[in-house]
C-alpha positions as CSV (number, residue, x, y, z in Angstrom):
1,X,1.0,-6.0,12.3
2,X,2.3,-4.9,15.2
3,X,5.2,-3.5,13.3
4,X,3.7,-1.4,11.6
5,X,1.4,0.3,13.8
6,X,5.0,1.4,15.8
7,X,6.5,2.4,12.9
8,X,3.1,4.4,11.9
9,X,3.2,5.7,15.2
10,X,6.9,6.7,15.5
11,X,6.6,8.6,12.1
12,X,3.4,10.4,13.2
13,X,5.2,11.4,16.9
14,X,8.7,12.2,14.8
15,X,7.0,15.0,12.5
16,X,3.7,16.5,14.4
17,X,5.9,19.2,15.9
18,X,6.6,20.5,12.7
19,X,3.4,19.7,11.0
20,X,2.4,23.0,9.5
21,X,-1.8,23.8,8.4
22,X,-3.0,21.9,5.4
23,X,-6.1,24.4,5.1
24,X,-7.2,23.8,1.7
25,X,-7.7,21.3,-0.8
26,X,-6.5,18.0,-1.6
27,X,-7.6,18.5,-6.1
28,X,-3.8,18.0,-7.6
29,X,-0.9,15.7,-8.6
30,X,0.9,13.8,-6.1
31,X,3.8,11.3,-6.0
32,X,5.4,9.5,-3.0
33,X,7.0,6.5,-1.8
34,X,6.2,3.7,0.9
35,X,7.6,1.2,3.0
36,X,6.2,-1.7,5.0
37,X,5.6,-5.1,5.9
38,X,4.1,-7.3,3.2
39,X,2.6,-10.9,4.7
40,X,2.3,-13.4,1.9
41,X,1.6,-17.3,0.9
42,X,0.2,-19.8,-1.3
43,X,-1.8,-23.2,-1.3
44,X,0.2,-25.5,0.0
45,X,3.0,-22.8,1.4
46,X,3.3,-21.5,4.9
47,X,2.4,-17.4,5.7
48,X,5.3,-15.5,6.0
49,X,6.3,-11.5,6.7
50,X,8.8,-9.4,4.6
51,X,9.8,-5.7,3.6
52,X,7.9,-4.4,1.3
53,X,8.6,-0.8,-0.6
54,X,7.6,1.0,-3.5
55,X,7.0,3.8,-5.9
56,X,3.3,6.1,-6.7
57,X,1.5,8.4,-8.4
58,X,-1.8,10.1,-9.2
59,X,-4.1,12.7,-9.3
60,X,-7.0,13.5,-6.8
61,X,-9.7,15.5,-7.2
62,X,-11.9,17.0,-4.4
63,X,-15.7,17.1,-5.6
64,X,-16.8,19.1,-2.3
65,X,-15.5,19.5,1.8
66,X,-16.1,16.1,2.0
67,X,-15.5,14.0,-0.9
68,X,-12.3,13.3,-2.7
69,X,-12.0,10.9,-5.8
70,X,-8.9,9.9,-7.7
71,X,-6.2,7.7,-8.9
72,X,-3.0,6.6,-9.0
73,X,-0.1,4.2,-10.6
74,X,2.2,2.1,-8.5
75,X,5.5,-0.4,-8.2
76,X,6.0,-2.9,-5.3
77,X,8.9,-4.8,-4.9
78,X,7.8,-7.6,-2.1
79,X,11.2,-9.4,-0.5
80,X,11.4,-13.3,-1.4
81,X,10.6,-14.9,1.9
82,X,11.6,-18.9,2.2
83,X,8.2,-20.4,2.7
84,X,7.8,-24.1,4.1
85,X,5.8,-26.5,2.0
86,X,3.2,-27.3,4.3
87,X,3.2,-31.3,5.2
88,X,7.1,-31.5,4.2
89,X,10.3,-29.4,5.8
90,X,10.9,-28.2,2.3
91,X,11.3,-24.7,1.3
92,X,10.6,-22.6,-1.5
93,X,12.0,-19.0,-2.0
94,X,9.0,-16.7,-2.7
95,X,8.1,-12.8,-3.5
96,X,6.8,-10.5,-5.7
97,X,7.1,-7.1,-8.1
98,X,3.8,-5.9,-8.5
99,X,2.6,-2.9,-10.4
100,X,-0.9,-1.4,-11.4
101,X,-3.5,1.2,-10.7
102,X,-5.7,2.3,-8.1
103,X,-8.5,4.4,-7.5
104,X,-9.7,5.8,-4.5
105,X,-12.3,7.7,-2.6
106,X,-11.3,9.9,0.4
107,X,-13.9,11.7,3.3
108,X,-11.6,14.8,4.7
109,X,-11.8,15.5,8.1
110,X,-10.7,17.7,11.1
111,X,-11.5,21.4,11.0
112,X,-9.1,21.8,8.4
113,X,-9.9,18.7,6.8
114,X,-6.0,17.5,7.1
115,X,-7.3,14.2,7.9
116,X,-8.4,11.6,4.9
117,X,-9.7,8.3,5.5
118,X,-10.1,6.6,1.9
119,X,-10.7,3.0,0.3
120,X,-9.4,2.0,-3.2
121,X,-10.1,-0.7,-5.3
122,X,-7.8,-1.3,-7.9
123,X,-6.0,-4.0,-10.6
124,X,-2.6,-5.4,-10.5
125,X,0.3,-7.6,-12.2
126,X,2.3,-9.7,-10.1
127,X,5.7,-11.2,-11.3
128,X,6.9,-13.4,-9.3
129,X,10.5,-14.0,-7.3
130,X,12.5,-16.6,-6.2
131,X,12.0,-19.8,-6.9
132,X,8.6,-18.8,-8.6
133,X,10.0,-17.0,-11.4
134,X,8.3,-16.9,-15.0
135,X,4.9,-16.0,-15.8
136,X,3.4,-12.9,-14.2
137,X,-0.6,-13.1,-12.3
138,X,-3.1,-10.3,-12.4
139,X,-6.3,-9.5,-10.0
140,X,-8.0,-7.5,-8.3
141,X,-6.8,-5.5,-5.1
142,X,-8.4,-3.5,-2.3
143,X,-7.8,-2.0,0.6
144,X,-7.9,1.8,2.6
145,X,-5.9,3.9,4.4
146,X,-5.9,7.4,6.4
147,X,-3.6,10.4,4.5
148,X,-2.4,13.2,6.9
149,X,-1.9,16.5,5.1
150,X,0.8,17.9,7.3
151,X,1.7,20.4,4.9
152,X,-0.4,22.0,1.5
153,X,2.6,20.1,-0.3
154,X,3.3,16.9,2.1
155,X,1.7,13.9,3.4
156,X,1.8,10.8,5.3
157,X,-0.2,7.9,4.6
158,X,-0.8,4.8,6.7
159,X,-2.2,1.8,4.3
160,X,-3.4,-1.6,3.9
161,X,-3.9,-3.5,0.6
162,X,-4.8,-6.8,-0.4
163,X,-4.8,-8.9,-3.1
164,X,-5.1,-12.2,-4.0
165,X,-3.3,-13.6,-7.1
166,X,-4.4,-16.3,-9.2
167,X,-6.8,-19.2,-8.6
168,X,-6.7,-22.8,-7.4
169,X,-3.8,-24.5,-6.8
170,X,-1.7,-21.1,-7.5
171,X,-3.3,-19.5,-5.2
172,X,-1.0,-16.7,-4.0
173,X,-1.5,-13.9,-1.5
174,X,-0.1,-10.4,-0.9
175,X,-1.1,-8.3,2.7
176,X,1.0,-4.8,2.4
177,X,0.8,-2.9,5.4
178,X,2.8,0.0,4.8
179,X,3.6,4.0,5.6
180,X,4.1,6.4,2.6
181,X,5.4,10.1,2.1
182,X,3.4,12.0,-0.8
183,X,4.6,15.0,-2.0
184,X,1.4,17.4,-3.7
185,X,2.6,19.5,-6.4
């Protein structure tokens, strides 16, 4: 976690100099990448951290000065970490490519409502990596975030997402914390 708050706070300090007014609305088509740190496990496997990056896009739609509703699509690669099998010193190779939709409700604010905390809830497939190939998972995800409009066509967003994968003994869990660039066409 720490991680990623410097890395979130790098990026902000790196571009605010040449962060230009983002006086308007946030209604249009976006698409953007992210980075991060995914923390995953299952029953009966230790926690552990990896890199996490992927692909988005989607459409938001701002209903009034402070409400903004929309959607998007997504790709996650999540690295295969070796996880210990919990009671044993045996390891299994673990990760995940995930994919899916999201939607999403944002509350703009600042005097130029550049700033956009938001929460999604959304639906994803999981296939799994490693030594836990075969077969693919689905469930439900959620999470929220805060999007920076720096620019009418760029932002930054700084996101957490969870999602838990399956049921019982196959029990598998994904924490992305991650910073994204959007583009706004």
């Amino acid at each position: 976690m720490k991680t990623i708050v410097r890395i979130a706070l790098a990026a902000t300090l790196a571009v605010a100099p040449f962060a230009a007014s983002a006086a308007g609305d946030w209604t249009g088509v976006y698409a953007g990448a992210q980075v991060g740190i995914n923390s995953a496990n299952a029953n009966g496997l230790s926690t552990e951290q990896g890199l996490t990056a992927g692909v988005y896009g989607g459409y938001d739609y701002q209903l009034m000065p402070f409400l903004v509703v929309g959607g998007n699509l997504f790709w996650n690669w999540n690295q295969s970490k070796s996880h210990t099998i919990k009671g044993t010193s045996s390891q299994v190779d673990a990760g995940t490519n995930t994919y899916g939709g999201d939607l999403r409700a944002g509350f703009p604010i600042g005097s130029d409502g550049a700033w956009m905390p938001y929460g999604k809830l959304g639906y994803g497939w999981a296939e799994p990596t490693g030594d836990l190939t075969g077969g693919s998972w689905s469930a439900w995800r959620f999470g929220g975030g805060v999007a920076w409009r720096m620019h009418r066509n760029f932002s930054l967003d700084f996101q957490y997402i969870h999602q838990n994968l399956g049921s019982g003994s196959g029990d598998y869990t994904n924490d992305n914390f991650t910073v994204g660039a959007s583009w706004h066409f």
